[in-house]
Residue frames as qw, qx, qy, qz and C-alpha x, y, z in Angstrom:
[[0.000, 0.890, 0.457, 0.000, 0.00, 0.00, 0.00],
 [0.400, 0.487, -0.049, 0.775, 1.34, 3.63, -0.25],
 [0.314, -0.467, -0.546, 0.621, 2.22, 5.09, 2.86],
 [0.231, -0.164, -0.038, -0.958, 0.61, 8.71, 1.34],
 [0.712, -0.383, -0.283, -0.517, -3.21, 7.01, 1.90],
 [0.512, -0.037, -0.750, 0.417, -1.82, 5.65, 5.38],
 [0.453, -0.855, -0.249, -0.038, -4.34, 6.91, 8.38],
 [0.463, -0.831, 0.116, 0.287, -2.33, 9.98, 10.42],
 [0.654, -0.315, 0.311, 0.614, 0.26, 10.04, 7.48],
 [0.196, 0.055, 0.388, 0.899, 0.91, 13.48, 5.19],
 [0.052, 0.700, 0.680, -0.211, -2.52, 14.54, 6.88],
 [0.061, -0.638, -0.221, 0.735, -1.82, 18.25, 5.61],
 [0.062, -0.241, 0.624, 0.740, -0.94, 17.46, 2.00],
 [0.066, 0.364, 0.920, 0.130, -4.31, 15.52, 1.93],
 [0.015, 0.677, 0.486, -0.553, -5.98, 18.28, 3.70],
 [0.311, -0.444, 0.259, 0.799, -4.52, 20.50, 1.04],
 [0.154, 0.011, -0.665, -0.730, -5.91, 18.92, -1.94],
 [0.004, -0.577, -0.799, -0.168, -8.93, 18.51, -0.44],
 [0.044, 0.720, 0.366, -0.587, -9.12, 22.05, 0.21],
 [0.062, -0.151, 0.550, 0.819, -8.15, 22.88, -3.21],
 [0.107, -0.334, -0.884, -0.310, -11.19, 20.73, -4.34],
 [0.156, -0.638, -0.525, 0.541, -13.34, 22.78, -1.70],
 [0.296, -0.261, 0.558, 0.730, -12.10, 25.50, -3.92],
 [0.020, 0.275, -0.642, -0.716, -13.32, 24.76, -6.55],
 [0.088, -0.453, -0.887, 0.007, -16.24, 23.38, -5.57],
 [0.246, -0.578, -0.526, 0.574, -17.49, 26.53, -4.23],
 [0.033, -0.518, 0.270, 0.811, -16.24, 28.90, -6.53],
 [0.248, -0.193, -0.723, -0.615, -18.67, 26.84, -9.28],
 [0.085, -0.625, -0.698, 0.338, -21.40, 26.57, -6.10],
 [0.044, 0.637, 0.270, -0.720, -21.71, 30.48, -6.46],
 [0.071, -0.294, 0.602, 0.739, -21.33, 30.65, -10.06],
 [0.180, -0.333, -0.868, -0.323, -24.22, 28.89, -10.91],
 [0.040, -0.684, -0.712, 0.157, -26.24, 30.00, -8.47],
 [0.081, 0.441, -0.137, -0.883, -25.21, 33.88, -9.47],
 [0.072, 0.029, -0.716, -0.694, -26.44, 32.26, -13.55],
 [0.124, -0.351, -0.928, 0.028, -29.70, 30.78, -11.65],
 [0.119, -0.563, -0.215, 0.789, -30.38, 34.42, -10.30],
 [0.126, -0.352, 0.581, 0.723, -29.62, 35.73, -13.47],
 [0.253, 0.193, -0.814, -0.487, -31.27, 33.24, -15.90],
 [0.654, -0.030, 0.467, -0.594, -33.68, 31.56, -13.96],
 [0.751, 0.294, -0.421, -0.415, -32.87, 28.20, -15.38],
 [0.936, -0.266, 0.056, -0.223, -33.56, 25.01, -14.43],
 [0.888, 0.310, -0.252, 0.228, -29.98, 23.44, -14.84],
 [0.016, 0.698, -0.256, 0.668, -28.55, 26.50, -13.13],
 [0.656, -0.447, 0.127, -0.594, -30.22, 25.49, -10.26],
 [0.985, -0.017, -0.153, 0.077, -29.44, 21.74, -10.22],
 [0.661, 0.489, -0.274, 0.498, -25.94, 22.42, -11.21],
 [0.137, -0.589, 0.319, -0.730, -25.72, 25.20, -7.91],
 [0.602, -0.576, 0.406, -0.375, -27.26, 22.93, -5.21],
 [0.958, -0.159, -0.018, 0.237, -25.11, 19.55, -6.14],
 [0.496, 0.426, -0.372, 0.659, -21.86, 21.76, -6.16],
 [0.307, -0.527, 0.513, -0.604, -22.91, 23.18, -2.48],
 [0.906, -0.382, 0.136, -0.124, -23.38, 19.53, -1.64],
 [0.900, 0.089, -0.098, 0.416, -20.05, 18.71, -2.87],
 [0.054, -0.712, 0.231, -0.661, -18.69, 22.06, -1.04],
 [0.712, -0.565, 0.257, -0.328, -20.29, 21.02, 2.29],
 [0.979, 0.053, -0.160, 0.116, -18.75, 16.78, 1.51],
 [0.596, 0.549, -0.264, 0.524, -15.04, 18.59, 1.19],
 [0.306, -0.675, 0.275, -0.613, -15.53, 20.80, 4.13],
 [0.892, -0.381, 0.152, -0.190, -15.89, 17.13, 6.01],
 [0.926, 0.321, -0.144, 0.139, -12.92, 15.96, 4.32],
 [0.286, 0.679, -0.218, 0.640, -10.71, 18.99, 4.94],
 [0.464, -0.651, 0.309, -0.515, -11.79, 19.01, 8.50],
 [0.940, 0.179, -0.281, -0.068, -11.28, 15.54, 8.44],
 [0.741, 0.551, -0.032, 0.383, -7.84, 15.70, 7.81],
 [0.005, -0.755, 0.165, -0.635, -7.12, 19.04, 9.72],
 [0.637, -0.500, 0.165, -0.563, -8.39, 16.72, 12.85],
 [0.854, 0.193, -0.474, 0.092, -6.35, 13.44, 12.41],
 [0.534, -0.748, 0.344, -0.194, -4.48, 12.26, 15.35],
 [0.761, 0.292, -0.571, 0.098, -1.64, 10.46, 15.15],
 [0.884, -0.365, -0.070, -0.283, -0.65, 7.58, 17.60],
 [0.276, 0.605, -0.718, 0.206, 3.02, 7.30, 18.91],
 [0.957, -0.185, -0.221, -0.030, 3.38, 3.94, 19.86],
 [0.243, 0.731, -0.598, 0.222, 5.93, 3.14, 22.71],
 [0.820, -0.151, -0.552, -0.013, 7.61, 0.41, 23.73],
 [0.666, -0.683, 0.240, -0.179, 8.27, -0.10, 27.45],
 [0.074, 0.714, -0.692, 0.074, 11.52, -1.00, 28.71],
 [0.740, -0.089, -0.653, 0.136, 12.05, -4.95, 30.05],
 [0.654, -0.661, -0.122, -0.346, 11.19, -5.38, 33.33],
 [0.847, -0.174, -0.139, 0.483, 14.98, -6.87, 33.99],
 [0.409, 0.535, 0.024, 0.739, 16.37, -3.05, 32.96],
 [0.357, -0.780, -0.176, -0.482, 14.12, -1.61, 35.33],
 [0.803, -0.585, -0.076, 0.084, 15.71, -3.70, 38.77],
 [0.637, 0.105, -0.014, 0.764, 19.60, -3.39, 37.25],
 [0.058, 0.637, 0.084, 0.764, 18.94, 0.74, 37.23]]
């Protein structure tokens, strides 16, 4: 597997491109609905409320991402180290 799609690993770069996508998701969310305003057409309209659902989807991603926790695993000494010390 590539360690980029590994849980807790390059969580900002991910975050990144999903905020690009966010982006761009948005910036066609208002577009359309400015043309729907505008034009009052039915496509306009469609087109404007599946790009704010794929706005809002990113926003979950991005937070997602932003919110990852990574998990440092340690190991405990031997219980023979401990009595010599």
């Amino acid at each position: 597997m590539l360690s980029i799609i590994c849980h807790g690993r390059y969580e900002v770069l991910k975050a990144s491109v999903h905020g690009v996508a966010l982006s761009v998701a948005a910036l066609c969310a208002v577009y359309n609905f400015a043309a729907w305003v505008g034009r009052r057409q039915r496509h306009s309209w469609i087109n404007a409320v599946l790009y704010g659902a794929l706005t809002a989807w990113e926003v979950h991603h991005v937070q997602h991402h932003l919110n990852c926790r990574v998990r440092v695993v340690t190991i405990d000494p031997p219980a023979d180290a401990e009595r010599a010390a």
